[in-house]
C-alpha positions in Angstrom: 102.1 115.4 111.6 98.9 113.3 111.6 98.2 111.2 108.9 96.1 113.3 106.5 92.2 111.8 105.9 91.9 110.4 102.4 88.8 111.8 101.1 88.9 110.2 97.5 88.8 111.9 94.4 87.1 113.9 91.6 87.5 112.9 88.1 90.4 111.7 85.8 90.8 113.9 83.7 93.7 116.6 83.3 92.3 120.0 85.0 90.6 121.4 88.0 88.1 123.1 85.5 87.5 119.7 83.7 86.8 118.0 87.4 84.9 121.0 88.4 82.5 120.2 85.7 81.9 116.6 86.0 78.9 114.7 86.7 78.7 113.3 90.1 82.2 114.6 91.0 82.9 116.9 93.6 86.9 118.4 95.2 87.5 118.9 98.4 90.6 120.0 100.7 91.4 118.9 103.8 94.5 119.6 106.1 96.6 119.4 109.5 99.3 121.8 110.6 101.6 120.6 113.6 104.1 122.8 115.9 106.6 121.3 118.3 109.1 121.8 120.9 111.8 118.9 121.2 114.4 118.4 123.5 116.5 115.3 122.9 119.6 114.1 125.2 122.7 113.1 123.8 121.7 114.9 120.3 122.4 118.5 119.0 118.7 119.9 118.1 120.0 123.7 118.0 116.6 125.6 117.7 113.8 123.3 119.0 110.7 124.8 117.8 109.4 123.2 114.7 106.2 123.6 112.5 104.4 120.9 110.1 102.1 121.7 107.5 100.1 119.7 104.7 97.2 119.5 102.5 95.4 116.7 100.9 93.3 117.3 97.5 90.5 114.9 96.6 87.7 114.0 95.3 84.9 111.0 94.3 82.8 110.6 91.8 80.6 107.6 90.5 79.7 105.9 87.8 76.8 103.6 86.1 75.6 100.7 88.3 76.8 102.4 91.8 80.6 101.9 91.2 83.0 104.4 92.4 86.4 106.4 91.7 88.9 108.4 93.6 91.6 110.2 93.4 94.0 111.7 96.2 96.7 113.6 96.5 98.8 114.5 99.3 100.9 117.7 100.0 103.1 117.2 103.1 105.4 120.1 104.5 105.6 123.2 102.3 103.5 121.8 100.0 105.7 119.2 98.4 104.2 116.2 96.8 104.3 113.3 99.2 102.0 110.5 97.7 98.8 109.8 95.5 96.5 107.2 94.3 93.9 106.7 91.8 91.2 103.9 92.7 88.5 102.4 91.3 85.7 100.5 93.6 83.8 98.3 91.5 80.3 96.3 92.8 81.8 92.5 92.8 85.8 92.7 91.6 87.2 94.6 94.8 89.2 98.0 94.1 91.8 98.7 91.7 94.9 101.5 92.5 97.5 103.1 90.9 99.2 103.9 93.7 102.2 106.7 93.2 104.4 105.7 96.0 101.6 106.1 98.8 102.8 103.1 100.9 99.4 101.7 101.2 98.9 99.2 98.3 100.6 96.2 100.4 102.6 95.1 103.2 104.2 98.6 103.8 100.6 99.1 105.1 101.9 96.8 108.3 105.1 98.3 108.8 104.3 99.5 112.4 100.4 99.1 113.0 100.9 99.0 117.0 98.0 101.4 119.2 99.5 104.5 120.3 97.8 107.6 120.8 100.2 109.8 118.7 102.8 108.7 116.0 104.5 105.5 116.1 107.5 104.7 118.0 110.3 105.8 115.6 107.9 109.1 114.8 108.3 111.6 117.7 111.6 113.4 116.6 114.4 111.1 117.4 116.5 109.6 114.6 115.7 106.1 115.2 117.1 104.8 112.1 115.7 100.9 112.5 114.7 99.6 109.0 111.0 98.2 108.4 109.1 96.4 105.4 108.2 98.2 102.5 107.4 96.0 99.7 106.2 97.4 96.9 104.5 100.2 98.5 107.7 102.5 98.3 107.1 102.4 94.4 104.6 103.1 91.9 102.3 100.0 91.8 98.9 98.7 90.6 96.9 96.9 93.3 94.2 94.4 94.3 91.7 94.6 97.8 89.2 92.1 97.7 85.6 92.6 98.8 84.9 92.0 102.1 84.2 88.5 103.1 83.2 88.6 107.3 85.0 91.0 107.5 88.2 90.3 106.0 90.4 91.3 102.9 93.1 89.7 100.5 95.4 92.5 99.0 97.8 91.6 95.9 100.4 94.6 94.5 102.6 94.7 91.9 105.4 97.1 90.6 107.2 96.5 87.3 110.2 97.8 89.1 110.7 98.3 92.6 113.2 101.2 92.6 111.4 103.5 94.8 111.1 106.0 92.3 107.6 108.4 91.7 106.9 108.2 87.9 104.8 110.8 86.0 102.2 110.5 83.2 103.5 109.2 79.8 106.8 108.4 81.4 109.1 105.8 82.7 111.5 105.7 86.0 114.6 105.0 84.0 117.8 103.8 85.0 118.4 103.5 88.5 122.1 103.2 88.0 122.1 99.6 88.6 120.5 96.5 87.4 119.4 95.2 90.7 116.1 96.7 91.3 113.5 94.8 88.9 109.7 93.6 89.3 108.3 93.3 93.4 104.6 91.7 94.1 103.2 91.9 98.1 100.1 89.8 99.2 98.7 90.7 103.0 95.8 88.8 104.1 94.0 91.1 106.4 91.4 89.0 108.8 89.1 91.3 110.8 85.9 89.0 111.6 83.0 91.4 112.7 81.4 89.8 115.5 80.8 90.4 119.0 83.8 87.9 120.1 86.2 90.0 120.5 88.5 88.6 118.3 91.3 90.3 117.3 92.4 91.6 113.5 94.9 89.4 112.4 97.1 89.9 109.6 99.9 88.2 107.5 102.0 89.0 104.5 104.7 88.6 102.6 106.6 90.3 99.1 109.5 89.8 97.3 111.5 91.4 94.6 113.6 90.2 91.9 117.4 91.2 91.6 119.8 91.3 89.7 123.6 91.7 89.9 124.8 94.8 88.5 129.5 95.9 87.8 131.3 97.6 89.7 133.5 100.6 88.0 136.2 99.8 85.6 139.7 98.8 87.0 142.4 97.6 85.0 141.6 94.0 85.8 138.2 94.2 84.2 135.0 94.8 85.8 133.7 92.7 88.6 130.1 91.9 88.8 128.0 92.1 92.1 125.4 89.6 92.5 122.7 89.9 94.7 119.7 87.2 95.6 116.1 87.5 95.2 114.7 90.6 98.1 112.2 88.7 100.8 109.6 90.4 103.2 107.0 89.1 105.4 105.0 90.2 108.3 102.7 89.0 110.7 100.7 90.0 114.0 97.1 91.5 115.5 95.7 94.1 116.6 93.2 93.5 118.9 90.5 95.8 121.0 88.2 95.7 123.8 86.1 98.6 124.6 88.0 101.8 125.7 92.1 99.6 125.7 94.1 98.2 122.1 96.8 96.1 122.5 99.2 94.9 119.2 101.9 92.8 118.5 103.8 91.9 115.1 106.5 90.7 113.6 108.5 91.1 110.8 111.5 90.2 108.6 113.8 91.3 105.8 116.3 89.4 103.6 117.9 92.3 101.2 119.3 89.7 99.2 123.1 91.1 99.6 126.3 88.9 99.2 129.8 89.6 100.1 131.2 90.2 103.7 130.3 93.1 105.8 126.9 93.4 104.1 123.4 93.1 105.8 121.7 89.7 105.8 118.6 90.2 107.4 116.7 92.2 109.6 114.4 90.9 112.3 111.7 93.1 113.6 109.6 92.9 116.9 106.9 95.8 118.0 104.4 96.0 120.5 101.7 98.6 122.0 99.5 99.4 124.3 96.9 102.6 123.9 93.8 103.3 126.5 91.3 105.9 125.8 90.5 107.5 129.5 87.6 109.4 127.1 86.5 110.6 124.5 89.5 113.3 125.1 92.1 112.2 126.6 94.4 108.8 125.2 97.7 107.2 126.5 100.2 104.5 125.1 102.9 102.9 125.4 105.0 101.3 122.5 108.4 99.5 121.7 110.0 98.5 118.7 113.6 96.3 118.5 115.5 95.6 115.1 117.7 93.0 114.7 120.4 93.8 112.2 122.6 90.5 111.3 125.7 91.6 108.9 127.9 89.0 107.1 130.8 88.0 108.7 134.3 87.9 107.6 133.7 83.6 106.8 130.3 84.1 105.9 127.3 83.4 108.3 129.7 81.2 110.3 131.0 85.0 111.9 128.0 87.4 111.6 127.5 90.3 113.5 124.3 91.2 115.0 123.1 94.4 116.6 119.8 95.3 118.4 118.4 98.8 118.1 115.7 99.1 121.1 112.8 102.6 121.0 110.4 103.1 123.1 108.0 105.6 123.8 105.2 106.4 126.0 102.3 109.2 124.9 100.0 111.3 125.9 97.1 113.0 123.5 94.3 115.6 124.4 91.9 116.5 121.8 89.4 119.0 122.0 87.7 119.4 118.3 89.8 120.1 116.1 92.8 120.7 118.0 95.1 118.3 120.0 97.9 118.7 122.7 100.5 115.9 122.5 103.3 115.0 124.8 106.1 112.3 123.8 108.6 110.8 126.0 110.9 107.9 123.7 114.1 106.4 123.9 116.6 104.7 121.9 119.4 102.0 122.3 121.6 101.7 119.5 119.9 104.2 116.9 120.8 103.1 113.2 122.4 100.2 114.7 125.5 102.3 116.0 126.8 100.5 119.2 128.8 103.3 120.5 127.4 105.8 123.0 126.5 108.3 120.1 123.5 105.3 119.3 122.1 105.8 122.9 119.1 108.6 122.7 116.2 110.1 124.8 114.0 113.2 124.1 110.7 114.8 124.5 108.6 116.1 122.3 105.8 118.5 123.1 103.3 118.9 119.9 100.4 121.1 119.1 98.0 119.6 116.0 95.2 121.7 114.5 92.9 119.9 111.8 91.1 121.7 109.1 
């Protein structure tokens, strides 16, 4: 499904008929639905025809002095809660959000910012299974964006616990049933100078998380304790454009912070695209993304094993108004790192979008 357009928001405050009657506010709705045929080799997809649907609420208001709110909530398939945010733009201090799992307050932001003219590469259908950055952005958070200096930004986010868990009003995420996940903080540096060189939007970041080690369950020799390390992230790459073509490259890495043999200890990321907009219509890409996966070995990092899951996929879009025809053709070496023959995947998928 396409990303939804975040509109903003109305007014804090607890009910539609409370934002309804707010100065300077206003609500508004806006929506995609998405229908599909896929066909994948070497997978069982049983029925193939498929249907998307979602619907973001929002709204903006303003306050004294020409500083802004907003507040956005977003509905994916059958209306079930996918992400929201409440942000506050003021006139010299940058924007403040509360940001309820909506993967935009950091570096998960840059997990896979490559040109394509549809979905990313791991987003047509196929279980691709390669693991990307989150940071933070998988949790609630509080974060930072700079104003604009030429063009660019500074972003800083922050989660008291980085357990991937949504957290309502006047409540708490609780246990996760270990001690490992504690307090996360991302910073990206997003440089985008506006000028008529051409230069491309370059971008860097990087997060960690503190962990701790948490016991495994009782035996009758006692209970042994799991430790882990300290979680690292980072990312880096452009995004460049010149008239009607986009080419982007990136990189990225992962240290989970496991011990112990057979675990993962890191990942290492590579993706690239390529998009060209024939006109105002018509748009094609193509993209690839490899994951390195190194696991512990049986002495350590003396004997690690590696493997190296490989997509790829080349799109077609067609857009008239408010409806676009879309046509994926992807591939996949080694999906979720499985080496066998069951790892090795191709498909099509043929979408319909209509935007409302």
């Amino acid at each position: 499904m396409n990303k939804l357009t975040k509109v903003g928001l109305s007014a804090l405050c607890g009910s539609l008929a409370a934002v309804s009657s707010a100065n300077a506010g206003e609500m508004s709705v806006s929506g995609s639905a998405t229908a599909t045929y896929q066909s994948n080799a070497g997978a069982t997809t049983g029925n193939p025809i498929g249907m998307n649907s979602g619907l973001t609420f929002a709204g903006s208001g303003e306050l004294d002095g020409g500083q802004t709110f907003s507040y956005t909530i977003t509905n994916a398939d059958q209306a079930a809660f996918s992400a929201g945010s409440i942000s506050l733009t003021t006139n010299m201090l940058g924007t403040w959000t509360i940001g309820a799992i909506h993967g935009g307050g950091g570096i998960d932001s840059k997990d896979d910012v490559a040109p394509t003219a549809w979905e990313e590469v791991d987003g047509t259908g196929m279980t691709v299974g390669q693991d990307k950055i989150s940071g933070v952005g998988g949790s609630m958070n509080i974060s930072w964006k700079s104003p604009k200096l030429l063009g660019s930004n500074l972003t800083l986010a922050y989660a008291p616990r980085n357990d991937g868990k949504m957290v309502n009003d006047k409540g708490s995420s609780g246990s996760s049933g270990s001690d490992r996940y504690q307090y996360g903080y991302d910073i990206l540096l997003d440089m985008n100078v506006d000028n008529a060189l051409y230069l491309p939007n370059v971008f860097i970041g990087g997060s960690a998380t503190h962990q701790e080690g948490n016991y495994t369950t009782s035996t009758s020799a006692g209970r042994s304790p799991i430790q882990y390390d300290d979680k690292y992230e980072a990312v880096a790459g452009f995004v460049w454009k010149l008239g009607p073509l986009s080419a982007g490259l990136q990189r990225s890495f992962e240290h989970p912070g496991n011990r112990g043999d057979g675990n993962v200890e890191y990942y290492a990321n590579t993706a690239y695209g390529v998009s060209f907009n024939v006109n105002d219509s018509l748009s094609l890409s193509y993209g690839e993304h490899w994951s390195h996966q190194s696991n512990i070995g049986s002495n350590g990092d003396a004997n690690s094993v590696s493997v190296r899951s490989e997509a790829e996929s080349f799109q077609v879009a067609y857009t008239i108004g408010g409806v676009a025809l879309k046509l994926a053709e992807s591939k996949v070496d080694n999906a979720q790192y499985v080496t066998s023959g069951a790892g090795d995947l191709e498909g099509r998928t043929i979408a319909m979008s209509l935007a409302f």
